[in-house]
HTML snippet that shows the backbone in 3Dmol.js (N, CA, C, O; Angstrom):
<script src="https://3Dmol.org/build/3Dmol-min.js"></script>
<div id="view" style="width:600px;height:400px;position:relative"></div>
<script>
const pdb = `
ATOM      1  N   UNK A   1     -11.540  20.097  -4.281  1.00  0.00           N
ATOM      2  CA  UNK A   1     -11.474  18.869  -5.050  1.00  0.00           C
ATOM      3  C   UNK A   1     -10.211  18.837  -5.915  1.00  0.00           C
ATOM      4  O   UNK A   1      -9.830  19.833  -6.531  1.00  0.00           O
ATOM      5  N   UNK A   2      -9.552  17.618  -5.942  1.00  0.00           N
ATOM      6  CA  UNK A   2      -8.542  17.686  -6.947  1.00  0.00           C
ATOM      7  C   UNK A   2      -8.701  17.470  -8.433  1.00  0.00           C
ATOM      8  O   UNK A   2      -9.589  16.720  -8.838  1.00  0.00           O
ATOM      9  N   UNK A   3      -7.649  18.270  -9.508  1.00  0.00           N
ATOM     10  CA  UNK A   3      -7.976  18.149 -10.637  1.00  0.00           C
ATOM     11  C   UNK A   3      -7.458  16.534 -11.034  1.00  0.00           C
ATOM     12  O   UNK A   3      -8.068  15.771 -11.783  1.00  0.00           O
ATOM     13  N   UNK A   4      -6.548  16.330 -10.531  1.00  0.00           N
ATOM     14  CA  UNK A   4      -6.354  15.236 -11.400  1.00  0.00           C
ATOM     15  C   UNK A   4      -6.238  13.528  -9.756  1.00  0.00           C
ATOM     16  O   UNK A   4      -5.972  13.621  -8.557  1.00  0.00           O
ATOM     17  N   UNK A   5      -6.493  12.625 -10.388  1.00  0.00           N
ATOM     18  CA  UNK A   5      -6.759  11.613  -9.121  1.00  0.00           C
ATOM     19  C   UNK A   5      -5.100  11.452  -8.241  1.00  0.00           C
ATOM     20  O   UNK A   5      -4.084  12.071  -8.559  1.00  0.00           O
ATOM     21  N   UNK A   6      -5.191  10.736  -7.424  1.00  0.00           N
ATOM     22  CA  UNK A   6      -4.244  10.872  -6.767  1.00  0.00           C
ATOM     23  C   UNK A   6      -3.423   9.837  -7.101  1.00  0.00           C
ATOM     24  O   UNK A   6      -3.957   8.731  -7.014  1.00  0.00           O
ATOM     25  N   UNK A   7      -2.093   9.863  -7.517  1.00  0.00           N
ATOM     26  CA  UNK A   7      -1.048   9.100  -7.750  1.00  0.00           C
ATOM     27  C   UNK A   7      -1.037   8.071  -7.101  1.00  0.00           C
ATOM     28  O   UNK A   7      -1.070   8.184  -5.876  1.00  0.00           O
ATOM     29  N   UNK A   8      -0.968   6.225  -7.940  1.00  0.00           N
ATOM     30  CA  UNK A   8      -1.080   5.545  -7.084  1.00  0.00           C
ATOM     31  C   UNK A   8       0.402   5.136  -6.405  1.00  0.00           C
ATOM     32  O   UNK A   8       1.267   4.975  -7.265  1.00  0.00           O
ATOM     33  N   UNK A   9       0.808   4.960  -5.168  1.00  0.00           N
ATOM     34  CA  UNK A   9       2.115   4.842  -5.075  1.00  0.00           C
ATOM     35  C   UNK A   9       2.424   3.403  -5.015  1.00  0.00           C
ATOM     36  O   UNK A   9       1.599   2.592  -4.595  1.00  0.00           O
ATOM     37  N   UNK A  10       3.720   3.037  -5.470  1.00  0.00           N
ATOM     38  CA  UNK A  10       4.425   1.988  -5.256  1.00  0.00           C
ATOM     39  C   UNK A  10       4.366   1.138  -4.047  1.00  0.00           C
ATOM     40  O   UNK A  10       5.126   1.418  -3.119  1.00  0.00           O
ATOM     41  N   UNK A  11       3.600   0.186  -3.947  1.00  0.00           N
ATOM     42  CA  UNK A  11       3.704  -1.126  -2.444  1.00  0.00           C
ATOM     43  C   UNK A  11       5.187  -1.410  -2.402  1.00  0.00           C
ATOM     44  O   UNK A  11       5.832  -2.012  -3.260  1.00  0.00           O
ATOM     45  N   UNK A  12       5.662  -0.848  -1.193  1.00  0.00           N
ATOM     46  CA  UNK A  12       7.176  -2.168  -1.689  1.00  0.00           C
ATOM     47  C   UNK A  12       6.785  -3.015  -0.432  1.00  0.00           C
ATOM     48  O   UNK A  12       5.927  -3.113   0.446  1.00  0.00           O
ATOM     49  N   UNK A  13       7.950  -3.566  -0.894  1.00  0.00           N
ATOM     50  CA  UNK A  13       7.699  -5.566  -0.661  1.00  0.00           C
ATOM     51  C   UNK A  13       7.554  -5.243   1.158  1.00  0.00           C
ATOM     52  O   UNK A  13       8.277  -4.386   1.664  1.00  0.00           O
ATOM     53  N   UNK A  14       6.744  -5.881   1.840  1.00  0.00           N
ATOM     54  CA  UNK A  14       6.928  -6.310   3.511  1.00  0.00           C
ATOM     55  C   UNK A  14       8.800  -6.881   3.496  1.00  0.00           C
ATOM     56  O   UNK A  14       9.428  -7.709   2.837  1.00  0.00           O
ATOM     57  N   UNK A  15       9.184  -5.808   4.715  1.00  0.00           N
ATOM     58  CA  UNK A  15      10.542  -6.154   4.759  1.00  0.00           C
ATOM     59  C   UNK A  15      10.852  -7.823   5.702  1.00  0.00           C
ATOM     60  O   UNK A  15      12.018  -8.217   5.727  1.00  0.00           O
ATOM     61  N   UNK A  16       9.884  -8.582   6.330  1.00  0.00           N
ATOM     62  CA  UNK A  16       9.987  -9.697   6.696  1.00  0.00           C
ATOM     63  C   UNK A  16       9.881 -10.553   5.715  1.00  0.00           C
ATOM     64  O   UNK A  16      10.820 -11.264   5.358  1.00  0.00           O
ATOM     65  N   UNK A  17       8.670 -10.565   5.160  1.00  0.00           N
ATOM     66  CA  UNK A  17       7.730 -11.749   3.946  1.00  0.00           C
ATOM     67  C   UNK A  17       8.947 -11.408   2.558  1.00  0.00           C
ATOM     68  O   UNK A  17       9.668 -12.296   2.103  1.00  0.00           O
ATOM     69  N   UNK A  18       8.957 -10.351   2.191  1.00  0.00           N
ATOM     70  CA  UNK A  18       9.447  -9.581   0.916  1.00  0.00           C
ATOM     71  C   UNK A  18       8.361  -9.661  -0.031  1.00  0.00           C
ATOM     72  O   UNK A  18       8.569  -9.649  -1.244  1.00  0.00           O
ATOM     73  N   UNK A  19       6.726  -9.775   0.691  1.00  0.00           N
ATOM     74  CA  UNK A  19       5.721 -10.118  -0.595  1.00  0.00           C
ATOM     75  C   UNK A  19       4.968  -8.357  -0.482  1.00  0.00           C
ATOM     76  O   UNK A  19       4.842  -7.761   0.588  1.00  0.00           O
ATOM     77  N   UNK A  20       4.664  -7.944  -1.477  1.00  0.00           N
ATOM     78  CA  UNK A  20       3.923  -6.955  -1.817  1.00  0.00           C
ATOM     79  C   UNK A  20       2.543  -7.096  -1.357  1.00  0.00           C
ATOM     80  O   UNK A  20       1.931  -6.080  -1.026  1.00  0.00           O
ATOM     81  N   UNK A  21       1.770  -8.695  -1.278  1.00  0.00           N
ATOM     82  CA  UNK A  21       0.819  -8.868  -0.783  1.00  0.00           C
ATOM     83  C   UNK A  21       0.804  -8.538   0.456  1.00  0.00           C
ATOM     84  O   UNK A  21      -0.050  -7.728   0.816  1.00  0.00           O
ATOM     85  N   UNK A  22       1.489  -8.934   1.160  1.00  0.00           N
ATOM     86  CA  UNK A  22       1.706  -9.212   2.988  1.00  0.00           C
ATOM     87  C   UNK A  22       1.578  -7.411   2.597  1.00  0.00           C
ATOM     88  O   UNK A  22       0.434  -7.006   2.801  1.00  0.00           O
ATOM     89  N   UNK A  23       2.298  -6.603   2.218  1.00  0.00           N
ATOM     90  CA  UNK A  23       2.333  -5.351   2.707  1.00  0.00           C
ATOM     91  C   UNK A  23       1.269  -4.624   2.472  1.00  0.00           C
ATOM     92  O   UNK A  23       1.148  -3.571   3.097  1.00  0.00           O
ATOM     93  N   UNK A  24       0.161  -5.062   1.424  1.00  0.00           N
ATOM     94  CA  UNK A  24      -1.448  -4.140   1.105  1.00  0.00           C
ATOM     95  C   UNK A  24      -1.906  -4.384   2.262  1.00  0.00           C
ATOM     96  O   UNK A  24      -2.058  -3.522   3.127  1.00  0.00           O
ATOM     97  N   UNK A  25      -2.245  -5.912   2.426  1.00  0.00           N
ATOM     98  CA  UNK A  25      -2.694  -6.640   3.846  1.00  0.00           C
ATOM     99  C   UNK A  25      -2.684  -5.834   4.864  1.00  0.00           C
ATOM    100  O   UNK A  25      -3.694  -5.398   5.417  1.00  0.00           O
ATOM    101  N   UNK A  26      -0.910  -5.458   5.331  1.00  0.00           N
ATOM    102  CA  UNK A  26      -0.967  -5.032   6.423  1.00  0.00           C
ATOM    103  C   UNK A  26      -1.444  -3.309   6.292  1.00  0.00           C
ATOM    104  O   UNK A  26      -2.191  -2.740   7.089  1.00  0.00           O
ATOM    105  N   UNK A  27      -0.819  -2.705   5.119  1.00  0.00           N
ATOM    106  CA  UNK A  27      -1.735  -1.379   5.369  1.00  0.00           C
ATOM    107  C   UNK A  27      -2.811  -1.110   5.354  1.00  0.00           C
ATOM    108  O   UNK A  27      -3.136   0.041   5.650  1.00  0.00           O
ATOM    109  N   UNK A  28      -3.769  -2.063   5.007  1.00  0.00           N
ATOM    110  CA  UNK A  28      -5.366  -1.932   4.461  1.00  0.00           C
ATOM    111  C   UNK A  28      -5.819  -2.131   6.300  1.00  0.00           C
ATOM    112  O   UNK A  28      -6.758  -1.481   6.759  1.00  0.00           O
ATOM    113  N   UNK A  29      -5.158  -2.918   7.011  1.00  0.00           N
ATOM    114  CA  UNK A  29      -5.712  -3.615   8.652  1.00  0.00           C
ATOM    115  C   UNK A  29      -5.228  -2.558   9.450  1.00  0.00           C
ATOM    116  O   UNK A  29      -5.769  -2.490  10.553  1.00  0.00           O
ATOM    117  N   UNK A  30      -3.953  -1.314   9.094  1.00  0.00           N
ATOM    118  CA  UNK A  30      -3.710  -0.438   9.563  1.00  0.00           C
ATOM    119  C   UNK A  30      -4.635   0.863  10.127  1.00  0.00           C
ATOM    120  O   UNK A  30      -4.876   1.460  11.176  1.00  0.00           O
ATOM    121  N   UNK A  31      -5.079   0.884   8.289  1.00  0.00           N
ATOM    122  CA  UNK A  31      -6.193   2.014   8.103  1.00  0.00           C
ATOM    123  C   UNK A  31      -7.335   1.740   9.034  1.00  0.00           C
ATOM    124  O   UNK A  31      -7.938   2.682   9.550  1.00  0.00           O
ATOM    125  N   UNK A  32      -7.672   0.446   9.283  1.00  0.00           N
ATOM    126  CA  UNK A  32      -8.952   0.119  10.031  1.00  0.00           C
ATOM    127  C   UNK A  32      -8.439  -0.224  11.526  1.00  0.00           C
ATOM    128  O   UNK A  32      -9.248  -0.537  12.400  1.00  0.00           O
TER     129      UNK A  32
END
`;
const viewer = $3Dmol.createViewer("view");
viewer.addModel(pdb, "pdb");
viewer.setStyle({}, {cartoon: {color: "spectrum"}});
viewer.zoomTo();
viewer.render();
</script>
């Protein structure tokens, strides 16, 4: 188990859109 939580990292922007949204989007549809 870790002591301390895991660092949240920086979204950068979708290099098409340039939106930070578009890029959670697409990693969250990745993971699944």
């Amino acid at each position: 188990m870790r002591r301390a939580g895991a660092a949240k990292r920086e979204v950068l922007p979708d290099p098409k859109y340039g939106s930070r949204l578009v890029a959670k989007f697409v990693n969250i549809m990745m993971i699944r």
